[in-house]
C-alpha positions in Angstrom: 100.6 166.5 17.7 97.4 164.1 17.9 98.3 162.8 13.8 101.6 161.5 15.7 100.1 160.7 19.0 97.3 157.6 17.6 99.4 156.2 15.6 101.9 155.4 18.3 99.2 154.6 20.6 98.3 152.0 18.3 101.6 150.1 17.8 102.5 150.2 21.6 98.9 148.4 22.0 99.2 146.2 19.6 103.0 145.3 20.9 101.3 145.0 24.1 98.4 142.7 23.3 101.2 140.3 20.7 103.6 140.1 24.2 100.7 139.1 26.3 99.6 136.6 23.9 103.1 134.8 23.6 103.2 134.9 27.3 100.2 133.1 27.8 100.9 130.4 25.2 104.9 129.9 27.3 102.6 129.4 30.8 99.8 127.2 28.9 103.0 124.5 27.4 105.1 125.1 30.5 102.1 124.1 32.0 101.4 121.1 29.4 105.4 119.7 30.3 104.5 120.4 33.6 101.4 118.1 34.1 102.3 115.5 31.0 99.4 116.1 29.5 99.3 115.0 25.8 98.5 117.8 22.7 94.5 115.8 22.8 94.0 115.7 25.7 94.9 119.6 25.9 92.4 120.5 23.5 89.9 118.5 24.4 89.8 120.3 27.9 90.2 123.4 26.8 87.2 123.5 23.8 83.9 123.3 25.6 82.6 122.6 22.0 84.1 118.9 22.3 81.6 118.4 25.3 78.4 119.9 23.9 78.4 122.7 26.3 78.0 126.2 26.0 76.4 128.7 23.7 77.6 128.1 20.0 79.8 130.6 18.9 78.2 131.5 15.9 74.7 132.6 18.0 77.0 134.8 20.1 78.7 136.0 16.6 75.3 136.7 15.1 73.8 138.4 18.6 77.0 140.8 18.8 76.3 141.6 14.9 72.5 142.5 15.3 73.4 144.5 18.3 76.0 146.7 16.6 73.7 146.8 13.7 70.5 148.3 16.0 73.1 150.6 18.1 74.2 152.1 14.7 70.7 152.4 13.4 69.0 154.1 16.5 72.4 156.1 16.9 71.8 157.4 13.4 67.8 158.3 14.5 68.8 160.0 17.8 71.1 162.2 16.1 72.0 165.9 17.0 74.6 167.4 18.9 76.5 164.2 20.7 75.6 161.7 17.5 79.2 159.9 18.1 78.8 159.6 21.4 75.5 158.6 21.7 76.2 156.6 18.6 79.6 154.8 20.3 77.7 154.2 23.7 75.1 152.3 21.8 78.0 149.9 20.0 78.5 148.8 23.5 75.2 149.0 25.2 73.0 146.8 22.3 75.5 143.9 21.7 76.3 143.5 25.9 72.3 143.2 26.3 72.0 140.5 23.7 74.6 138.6 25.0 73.3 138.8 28.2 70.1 137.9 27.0 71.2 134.8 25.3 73.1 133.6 28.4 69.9 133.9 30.3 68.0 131.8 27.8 70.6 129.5 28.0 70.6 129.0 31.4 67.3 128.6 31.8 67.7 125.9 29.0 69.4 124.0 30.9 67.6 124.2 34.3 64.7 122.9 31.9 66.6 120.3 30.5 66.3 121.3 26.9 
């Protein structure tokens, strides 16, 4: 039952996540016809990149990649009887503290002026 059950899980997901996607590119150019807004202008508002602002997106990239790397190494240490679970928590827990981490020192970047 379960070898039919993920497989269908998965298409139905990814149908979902493709329908929301085309929905929210419709709003976003009804949105552009709306407003007359030209295709520039769009982008620029929408990349903070353009305005020098935010944390670049390879450092969050390369925090979320160290953090999965530790959670799979100390998951591997811990070991015993929950080693996936313990294991899949990690995945999570490591990557969402570095992230939050690196917005903090970003922050506080920017209080300082740096």
């Amino acid at each position: 039952m379960s070898e039919v059950f993920i497989p269908i899980v998965f298409f139905v997901a990814m149908g979902v996540v493709i329908y929301y996607m085309l929905r929210f590119r419709h709003t976003e150019r009804m949105a552009v016809i709306e407003r007359d807004i030209s295709e520039t202008q769009l982008k620029y508002l929408m990349t903070r990149a353009t305005r020098g602002e935010g944390v670049p997106v390879m450092a969050r990239i390369g925090v979320m990649a160290m953090g999965i790397g530790l959670a799979l190494l100390i998951g591997n240490f811990l070991g015993g009887e929950n080693d996936g679970q313990i294991t899949a928590g990690l995945i999570f827990l490591f990557p969402g503290i570095g992230l939050w981490v690196l917005y903090v020192r970003y922050e506080k970047g920017i209080k300082q002026g740096n």
